[in-house]
C-alpha positions as CSV (number, residue, x, y, z in Angstrom):
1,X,0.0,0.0,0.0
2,X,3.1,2.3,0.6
3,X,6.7,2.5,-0.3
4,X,8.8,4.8,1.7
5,X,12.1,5.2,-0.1
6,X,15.3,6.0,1.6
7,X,14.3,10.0,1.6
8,X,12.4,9.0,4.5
9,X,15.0,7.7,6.3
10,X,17.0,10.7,5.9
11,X,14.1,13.2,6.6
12,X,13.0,11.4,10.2
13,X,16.9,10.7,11.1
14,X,16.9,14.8,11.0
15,X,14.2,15.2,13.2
16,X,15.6,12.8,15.6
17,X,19.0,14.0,15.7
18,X,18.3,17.7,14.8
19,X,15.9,18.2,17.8
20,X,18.7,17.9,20.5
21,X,20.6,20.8,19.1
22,X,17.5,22.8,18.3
23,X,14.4,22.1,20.4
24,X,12.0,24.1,18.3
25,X,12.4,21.6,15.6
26,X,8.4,21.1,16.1
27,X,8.2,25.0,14.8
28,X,9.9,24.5,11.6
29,X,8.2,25.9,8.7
30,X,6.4,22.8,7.1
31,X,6.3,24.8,3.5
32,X,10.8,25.0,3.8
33,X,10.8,20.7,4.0
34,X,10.2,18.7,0.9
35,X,7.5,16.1,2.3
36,X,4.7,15.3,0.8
37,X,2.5,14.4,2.9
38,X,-0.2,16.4,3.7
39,X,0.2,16.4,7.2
40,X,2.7,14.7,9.9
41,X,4.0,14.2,12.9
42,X,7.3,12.7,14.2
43,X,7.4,12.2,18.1
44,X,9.9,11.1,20.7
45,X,8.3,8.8,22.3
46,X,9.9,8.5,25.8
47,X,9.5,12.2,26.4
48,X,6.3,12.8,24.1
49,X,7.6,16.0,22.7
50,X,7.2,16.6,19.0
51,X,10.3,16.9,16.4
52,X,8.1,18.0,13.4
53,X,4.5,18.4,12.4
54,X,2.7,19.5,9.7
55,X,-1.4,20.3,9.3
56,X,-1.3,18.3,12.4
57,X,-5.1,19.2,13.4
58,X,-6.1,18.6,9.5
59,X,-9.3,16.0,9.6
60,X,-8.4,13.6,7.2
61,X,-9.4,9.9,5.8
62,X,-7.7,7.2,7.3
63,X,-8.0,4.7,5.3
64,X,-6.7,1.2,6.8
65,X,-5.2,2.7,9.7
66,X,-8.4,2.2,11.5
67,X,-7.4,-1.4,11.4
68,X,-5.7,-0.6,14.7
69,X,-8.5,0.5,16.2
70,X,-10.1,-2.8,14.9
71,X,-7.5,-4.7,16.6
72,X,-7.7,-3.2,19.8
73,X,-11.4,-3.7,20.3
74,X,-11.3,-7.4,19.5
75,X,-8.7,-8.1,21.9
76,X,-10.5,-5.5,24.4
77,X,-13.7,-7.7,23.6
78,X,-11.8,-11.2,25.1
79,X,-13.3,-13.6,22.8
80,X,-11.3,-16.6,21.9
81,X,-8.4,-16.1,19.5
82,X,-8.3,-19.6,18.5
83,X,-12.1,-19.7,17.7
84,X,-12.4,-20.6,13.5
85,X,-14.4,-17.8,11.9
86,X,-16.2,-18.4,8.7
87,X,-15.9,-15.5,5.3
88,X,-19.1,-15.1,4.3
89,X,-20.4,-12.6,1.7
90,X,-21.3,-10.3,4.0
91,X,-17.2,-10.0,4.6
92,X,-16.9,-8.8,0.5
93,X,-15.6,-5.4,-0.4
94,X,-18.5,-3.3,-2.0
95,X,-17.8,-0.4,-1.4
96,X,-14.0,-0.4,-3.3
97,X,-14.6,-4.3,-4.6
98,X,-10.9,-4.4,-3.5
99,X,-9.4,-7.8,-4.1
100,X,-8.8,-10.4,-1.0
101,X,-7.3,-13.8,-0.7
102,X,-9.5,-15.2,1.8
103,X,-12.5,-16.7,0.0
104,X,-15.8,-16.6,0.7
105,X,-16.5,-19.9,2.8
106,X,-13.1,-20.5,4.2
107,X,-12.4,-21.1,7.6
108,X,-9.9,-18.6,9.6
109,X,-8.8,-18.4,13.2
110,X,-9.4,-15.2,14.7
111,X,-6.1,-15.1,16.0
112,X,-5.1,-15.2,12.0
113,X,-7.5,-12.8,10.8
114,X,-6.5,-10.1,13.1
115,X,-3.1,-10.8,12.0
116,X,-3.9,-10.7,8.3
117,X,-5.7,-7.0,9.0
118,X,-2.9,-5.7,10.8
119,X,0.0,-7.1,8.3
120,X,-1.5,-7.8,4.9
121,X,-4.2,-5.3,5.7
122,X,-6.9,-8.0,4.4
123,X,-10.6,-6.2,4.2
124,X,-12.3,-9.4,4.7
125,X,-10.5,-9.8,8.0
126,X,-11.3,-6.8,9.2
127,X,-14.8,-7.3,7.9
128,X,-14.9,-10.5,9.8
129,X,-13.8,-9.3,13.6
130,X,-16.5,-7.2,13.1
131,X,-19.4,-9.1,12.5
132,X,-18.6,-11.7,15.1
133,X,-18.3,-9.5,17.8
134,X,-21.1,-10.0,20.4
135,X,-24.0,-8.0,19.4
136,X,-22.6,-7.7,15.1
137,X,-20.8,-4.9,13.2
138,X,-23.3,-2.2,14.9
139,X,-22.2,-2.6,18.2
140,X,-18.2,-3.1,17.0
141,X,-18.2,0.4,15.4
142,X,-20.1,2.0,18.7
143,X,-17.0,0.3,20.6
144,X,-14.8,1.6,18.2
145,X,-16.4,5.4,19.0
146,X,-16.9,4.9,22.3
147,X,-12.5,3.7,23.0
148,X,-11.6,6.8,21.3
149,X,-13.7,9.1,22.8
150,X,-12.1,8.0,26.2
151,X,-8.5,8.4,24.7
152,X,-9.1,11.6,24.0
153,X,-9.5,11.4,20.0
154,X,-11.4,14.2,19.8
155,X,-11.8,14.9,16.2
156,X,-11.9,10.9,15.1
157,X,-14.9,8.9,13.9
158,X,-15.3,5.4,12.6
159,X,-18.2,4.1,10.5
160,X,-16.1,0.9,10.0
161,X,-13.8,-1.7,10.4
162,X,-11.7,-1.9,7.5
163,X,-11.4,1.7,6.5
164,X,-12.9,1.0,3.3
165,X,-15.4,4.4,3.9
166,X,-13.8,7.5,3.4
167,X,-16.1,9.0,6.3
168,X,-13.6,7.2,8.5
169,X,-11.8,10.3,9.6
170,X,-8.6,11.5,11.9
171,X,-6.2,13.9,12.5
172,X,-2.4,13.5,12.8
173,X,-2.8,14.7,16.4
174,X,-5.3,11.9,17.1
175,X,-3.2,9.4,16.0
176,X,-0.2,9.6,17.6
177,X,-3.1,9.1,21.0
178,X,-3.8,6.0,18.9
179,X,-0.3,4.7,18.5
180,X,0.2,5.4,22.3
181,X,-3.1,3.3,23.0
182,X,-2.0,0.2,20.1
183,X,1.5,0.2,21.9
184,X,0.4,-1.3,25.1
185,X,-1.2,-4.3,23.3
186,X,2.1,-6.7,23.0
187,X,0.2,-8.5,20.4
188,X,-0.4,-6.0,18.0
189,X,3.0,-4.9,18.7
190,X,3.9,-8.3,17.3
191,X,1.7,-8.9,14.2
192,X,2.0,-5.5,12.6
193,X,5.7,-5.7,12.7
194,X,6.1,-9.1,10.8
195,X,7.6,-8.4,7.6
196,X,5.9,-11.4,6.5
197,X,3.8,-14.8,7.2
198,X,2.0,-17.8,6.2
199,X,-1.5,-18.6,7.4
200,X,-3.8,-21.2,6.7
201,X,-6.4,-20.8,4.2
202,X,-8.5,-23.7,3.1
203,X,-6.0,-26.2,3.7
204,X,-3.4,-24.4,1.8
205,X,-0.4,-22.7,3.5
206,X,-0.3,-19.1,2.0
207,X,2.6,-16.1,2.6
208,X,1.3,-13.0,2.9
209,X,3.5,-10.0,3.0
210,X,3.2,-6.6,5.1
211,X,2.4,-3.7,3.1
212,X,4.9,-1.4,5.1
213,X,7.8,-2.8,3.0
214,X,10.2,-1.4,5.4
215,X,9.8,-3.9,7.4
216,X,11.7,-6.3,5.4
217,X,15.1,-4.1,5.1
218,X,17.4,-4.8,7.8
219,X,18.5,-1.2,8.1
220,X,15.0,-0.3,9.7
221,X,14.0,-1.3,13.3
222,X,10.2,-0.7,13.5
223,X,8.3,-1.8,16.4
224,X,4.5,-1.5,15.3
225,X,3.2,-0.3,11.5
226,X,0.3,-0.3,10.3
227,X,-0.8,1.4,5.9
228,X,-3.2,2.7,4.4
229,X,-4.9,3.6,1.0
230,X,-7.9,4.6,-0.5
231,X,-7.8,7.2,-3.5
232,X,-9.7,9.6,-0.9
233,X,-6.9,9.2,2.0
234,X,-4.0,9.1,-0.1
235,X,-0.7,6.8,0.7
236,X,-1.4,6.5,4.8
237,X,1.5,5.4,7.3
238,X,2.1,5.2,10.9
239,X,4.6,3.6,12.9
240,X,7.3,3.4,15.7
241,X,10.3,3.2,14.6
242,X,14.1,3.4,16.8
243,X,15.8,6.0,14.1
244,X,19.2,7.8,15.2
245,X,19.2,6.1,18.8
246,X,15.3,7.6,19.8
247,X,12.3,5.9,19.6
248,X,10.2,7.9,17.5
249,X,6.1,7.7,16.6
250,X,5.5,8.6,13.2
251,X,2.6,9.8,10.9
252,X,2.3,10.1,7.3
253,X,-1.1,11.1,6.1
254,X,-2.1,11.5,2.6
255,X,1.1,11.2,0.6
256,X,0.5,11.7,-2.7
257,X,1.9,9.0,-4.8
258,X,3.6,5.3,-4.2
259,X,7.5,6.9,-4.1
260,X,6.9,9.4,-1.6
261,X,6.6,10.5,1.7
C-alpha cells in the first residue's frame, strides 16, 4: 500500500537527531521541507515531545489505519483467538470491490484474521472481527467510537472496520493518541511488525507479505506499523520506529503518490 524510499530515512533521522541541538524543531516551517504528505508528525516517544508536524489538526481519511482501532477492540472484547471464523459474503468489499485472498466460505482463526488486518491489511479480516463481535458490526463500530472518545481522539470517527469508507476520519494529532493506545497491546506490537507470514487458508499454506515494505530491510527497526490507502486518503503510514538512537512515533497522512513521503 506504501513505499517509503530512503528519503524517509534521511528526513525522520533529521528530526531525531536535529531536535537535541535545536528544540523548536516542532516550529519548523512545514512549507521549507520537501515532504509530501499532507500532514505529519514525528514524536519522541519517551519524552512525548514533537520533532516535526505539519497540518497536524487537519481531519483527514484514514483509510486502513483504522485497522488498529479494529484490533484493539477485539482483543479489548476477550473472545477466543483460536475460535475458527467463517468468510461469508457479508465480509466482500462493495464499497471499493478491492481484491482479497480469503475466499468466501473459508475457515480462519481469529487469531489469524486479526493478524492478516494488521499485516496484509486484508478487508475481509477486518470485515470478519466485526461481524462476530457479540452483538454484530453495529455494536463493534459503537466500541470503536466509544474507546476513542475516552482516549481523547477528539476529532476521530469510525463508520467501520476496515477503512474502506472514506467517512472514516482523523487527525495526525489523534493518531499519535492511537499509536500510544496500540503500543500497550504486545500482540499488535507483534503482528504489525512481521515483515511477513503464512497462514492457513482452506487447507493451503499461503505467505502474505506486510504492506509497510520497510519492514523487510534490515536497516530499519520498527516496532509497530500499520498502511493505508484509498484514493480519498492518499498513501497513509504510521509507525514506531528506533531512528538515530530515539524511539520515535511517526505519521504520514495522505502522501500523494507510491515513491513518496
Amino acid at each position: 500500500m506504501i513505499r517509503i524510499v530512503s528519503f524517509s530515512l534521511i528526513f525522520l533521522f533529521a528530526c531525531a537527531t536535529t531536535h537535541a541541538a535545536y528544540p523548536d524543531t516542532a516550529n519548523l516551517d512545514p512549507a521549507k521541507l520537501w515532504l509530501r504528505s499532507h500532514a505529519a508528525i514525528v514524536m519522541d516517544q519517551q519524552s512525548g515531545k514533537l520533532l516535526y508536524q505539519k497540518n497536524a489538526s487537519d481531519i483527514l481519511p484514514i483509510a486502513s489505519i483504522t485497522k488498529l482501532m479494529t484490533a484493539m477492540v477485539t482483543i479489548d472484547a476477550e473472545l477466543d483467538m483460536e475460535e475458527a471464523i467463517r468468510i461469508t459474503k457479508a465480509d466482500k468489499d462493495t464499497i471499493k470491490y478491492s481484491r482479497s485472498r480469503l475466499p468466501v466460505n473459508s475457515v480462519v482463526s481469529r487469531i489469524d484474521l486479526l493478524r492478516l488486518a494488521l499485516m496484509a491489511s486484508e478487508n475481509r479480516a477486518a470485515a470478519a472481527l466485526a461481524r462476530t463481535h457479540p452483538g454484530g458490526k453495529a455494536k463493534f463500530i459503537a466500541a470503536m467510537n466509544a474507546k476513542s472518545k475516552a482516549l481523547g481522539m477528539k476529532n476521530t470517527q469510525f463508520r467501520d472496520s476496515t477503512g474502506l469508507i472514506a467517512t472514516n476520519r482523523s487527525t495526525a494529532k489523534d493518531l499519535t493518541i492511537l499509536l500510544k493506545a496500540a503500543w500497550q497491546y504486545p500482540l499488535i506490537r507483534r503482528t504489525s511488525g512481521l515483515g511477513s507470514s503464512s497462514a492457513d487458508i482452506g487447507g493451503k499454506t499461503l505467505e502474505f507479505n506486510n504492506t509497510n515494505r520497510l519492514l523487510r530491510r534490515a536497516n530499519w527497526q520498527i516496532g509497530m506499523s500499520k498502511t493505508g490507502y484509498i484514493k480519498e486518503s492518499g498513501r497513509c503510514l504510521v509507525m514506531q520506529a528506533h531512528i538515530a538512537g530515539r524511539d520515535l512515533f511517526i505519521i504520514l497522512l495522505n502522501a500523494q503518490g507510491k515513491l513518496s513521503s
